[in-house]
C-alpha atoms as one frame of an Amber mdcrd trajectory, in Angstrom:
protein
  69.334  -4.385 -30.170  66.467  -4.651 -27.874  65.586  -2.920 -24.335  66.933
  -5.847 -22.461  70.377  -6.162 -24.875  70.582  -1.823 -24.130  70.231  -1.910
 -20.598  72.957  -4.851 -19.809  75.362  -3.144 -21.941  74.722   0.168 -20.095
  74.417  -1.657 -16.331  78.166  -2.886 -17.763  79.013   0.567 -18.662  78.564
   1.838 -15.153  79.760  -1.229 -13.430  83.177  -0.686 -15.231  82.916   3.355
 -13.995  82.892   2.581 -10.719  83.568   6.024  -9.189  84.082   5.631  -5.547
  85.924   2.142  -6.330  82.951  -0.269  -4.377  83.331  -2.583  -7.289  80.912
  -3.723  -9.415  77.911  -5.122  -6.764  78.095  -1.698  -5.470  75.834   0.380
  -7.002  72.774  -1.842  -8.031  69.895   1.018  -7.042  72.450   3.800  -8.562
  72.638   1.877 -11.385  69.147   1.129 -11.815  68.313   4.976 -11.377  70.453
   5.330 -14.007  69.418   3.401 -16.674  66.160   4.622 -16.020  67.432   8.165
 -16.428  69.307   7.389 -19.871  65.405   6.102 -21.751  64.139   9.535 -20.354
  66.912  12.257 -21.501  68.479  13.173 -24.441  71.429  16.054 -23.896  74.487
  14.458 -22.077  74.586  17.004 -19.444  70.955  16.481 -18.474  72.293  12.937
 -17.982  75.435  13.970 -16.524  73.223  16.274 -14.016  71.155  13.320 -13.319
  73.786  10.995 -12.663  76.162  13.296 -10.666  72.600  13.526  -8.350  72.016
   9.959  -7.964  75.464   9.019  -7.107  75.500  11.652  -4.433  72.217  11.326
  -2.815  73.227   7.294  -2.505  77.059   7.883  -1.030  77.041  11.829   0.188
  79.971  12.451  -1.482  80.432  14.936  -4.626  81.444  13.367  -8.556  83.319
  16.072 -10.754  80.312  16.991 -13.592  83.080  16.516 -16.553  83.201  12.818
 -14.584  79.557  12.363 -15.109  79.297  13.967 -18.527  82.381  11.793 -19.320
  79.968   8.900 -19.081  76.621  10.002 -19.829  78.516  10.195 -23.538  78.921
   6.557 -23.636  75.329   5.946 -21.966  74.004   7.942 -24.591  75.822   6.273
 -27.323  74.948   3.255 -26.774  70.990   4.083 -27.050  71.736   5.607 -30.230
  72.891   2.301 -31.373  70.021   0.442 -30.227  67.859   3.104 -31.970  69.394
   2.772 -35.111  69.536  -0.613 -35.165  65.703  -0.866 -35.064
């Protein structure tokens, strides 16, 4: 899987979350942030910290961190399938 094939499965990923229900055109700079996030870090709560940030910087409102870590697991998973499958 390559960079491009990665990032539209995780942009899917977090379309499908969708945590303060604005449907899926909702969060294109969140999501962006994001992504970029998930090619930096490696620990899922990093990520979860990261994401639980972005989200409330963008919207002012608060995301439960089990919420965020809930996903950053399935971020994360998915770049350790594109890594292996280099």
């Amino acid at each position: 899987m390559n960079i491009s094939e990665m990032d539209l499965k995780l942009m899917i990923i977090l379309q499908e979350w969708d945590p303060f229900d604005k449907g899926e055109e909702g969060y294109d700079h969140e999501i962006a942030e994001v992504i970029q996030s998930v090619h930096e870090l490696h620990h899922p709560t990093d990520l979860a910290r990261h994401i639980q940030a972005i989200y409330e910087s963008a919207f002012g409102q608060w995301i439960p961190l089990q919420d965020c870590t809930k996903v950053s697991y399935k971020l994360l998973a998915v770049k350790m399938d594109a890594v292996y499958e280099e």
